[in-house]
C-alpha positions in Angstrom: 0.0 0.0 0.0 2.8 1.8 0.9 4.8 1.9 -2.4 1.4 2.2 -4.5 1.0 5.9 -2.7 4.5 6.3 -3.0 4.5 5.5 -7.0 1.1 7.5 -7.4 2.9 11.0 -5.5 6.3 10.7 -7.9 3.6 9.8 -11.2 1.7 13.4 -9.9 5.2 15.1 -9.3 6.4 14.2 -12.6 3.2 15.3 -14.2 3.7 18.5 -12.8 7.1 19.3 -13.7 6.3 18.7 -17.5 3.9 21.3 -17.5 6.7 23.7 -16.0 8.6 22.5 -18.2 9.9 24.2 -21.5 13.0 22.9 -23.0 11.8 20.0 -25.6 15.1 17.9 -24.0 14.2 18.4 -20.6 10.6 17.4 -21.3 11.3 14.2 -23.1 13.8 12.9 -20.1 10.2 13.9 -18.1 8.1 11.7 -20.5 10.7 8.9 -20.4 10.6 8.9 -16.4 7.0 9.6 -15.9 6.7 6.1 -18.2 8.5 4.2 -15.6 6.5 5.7 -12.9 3.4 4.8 -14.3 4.7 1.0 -15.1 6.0 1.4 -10.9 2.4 2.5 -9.9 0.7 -0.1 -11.9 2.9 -2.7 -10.9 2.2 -1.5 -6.8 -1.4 -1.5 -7.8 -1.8 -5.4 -9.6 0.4 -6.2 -6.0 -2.3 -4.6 -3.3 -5.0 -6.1 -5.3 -3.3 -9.5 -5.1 -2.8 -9.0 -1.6 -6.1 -7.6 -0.5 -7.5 -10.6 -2.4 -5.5 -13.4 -0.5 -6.3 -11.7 2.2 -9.6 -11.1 2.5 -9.9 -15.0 0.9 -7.9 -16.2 3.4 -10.0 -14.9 6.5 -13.6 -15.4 4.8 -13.3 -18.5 3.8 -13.1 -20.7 6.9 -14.7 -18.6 9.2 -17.7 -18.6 6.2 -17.4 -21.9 6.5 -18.3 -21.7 10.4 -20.9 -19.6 10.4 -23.0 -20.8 7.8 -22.7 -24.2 9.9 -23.7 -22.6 13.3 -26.8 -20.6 11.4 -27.7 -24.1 10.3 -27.4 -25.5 13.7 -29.0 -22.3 14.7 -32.3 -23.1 12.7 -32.5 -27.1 13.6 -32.0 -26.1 17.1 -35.3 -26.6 19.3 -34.0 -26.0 23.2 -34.0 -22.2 24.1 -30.3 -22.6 25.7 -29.0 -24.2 22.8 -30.4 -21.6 20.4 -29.0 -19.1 23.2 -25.6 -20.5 23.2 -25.5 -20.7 18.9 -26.4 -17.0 18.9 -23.9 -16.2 21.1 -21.3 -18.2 18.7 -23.4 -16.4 15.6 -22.4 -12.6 17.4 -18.9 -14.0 18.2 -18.0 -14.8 15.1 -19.4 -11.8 13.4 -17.3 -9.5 15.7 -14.0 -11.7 14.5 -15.4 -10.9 10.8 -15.5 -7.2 11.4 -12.1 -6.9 13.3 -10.2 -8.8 10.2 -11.9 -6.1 7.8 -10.5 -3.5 10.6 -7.3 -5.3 10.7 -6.9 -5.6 6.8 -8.0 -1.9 6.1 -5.6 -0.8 9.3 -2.3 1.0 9.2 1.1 -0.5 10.5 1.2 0.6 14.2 -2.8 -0.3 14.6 -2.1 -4.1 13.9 -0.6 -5.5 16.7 -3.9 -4.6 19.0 -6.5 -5.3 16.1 -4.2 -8.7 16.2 -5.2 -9.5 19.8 -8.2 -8.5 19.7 -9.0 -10.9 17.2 -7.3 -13.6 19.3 -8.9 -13.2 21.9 -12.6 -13.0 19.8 -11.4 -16.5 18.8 -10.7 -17.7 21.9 -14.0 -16.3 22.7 -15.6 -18.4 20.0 -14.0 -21.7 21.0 -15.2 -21.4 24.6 -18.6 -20.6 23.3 -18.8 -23.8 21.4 -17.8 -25.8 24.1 -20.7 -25.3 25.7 -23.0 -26.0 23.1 
């Protein structure tokens, strides 16, 4: 994320110093490096979408998995504690999805907390369905 901002503030400074520019040289040495900043920004760009994609696949997909296998348990589920104790699981889990899309949207120094909280929402979570 970092180098895609990076790449995108050097493509906007280059931009701007062809327009100052006047000498036909200088402005063709501008052209030539504002082509390899926007190769650099496109490249950063293809690489945050790839990692934004694993990413968000990586988190969703089991925990998906888990909750649509709780709701399901949820609706077969006759005894009021039982169906208590599932939607407790069902708001658990729910709170781990949000803190990931916190945690993946987060900056650098934020992490490390979002990280334990998200621990600790699965620890949460495992208790829970012990006692189901």
């Amino acid at each position: 994320m970092k180098a895609q901002i990076r790449a995108a503030k050097k493509v906007i400074a280059l931009r701007k110093q062809l327009l100052k520019a006047s000498n036909p040289k200088v402005k063709a040495a501008i052209k030539a490096q504002l082509k390899k900043a926007k190769v650099a920004l496109k490249q950063a760009k293809t690489a945050v979408k790839a990692i934004t994609k694993k990413v968000d696949g990586a988190f969703s997909k089991k925990l998906t998995k888990k909750v649509a296998a709780i709701k399901a348990k949820l609706a077969a589920a006759k005894h009021p504690e039982r169906r208590a104790a599932l939607k407790v699981q069902l708001k658990i889990a729910d709170k781990i999805f949000a803190l990931k899309k916190k945690y993946a949207a987060a900056p650098e120094a934020k992490k490390p907390a979002l990280r334990a909280k998200i621990v600790a929402a699965k620890a949460k979570l495992v208790a829970a369905t012990k006692k189901v």
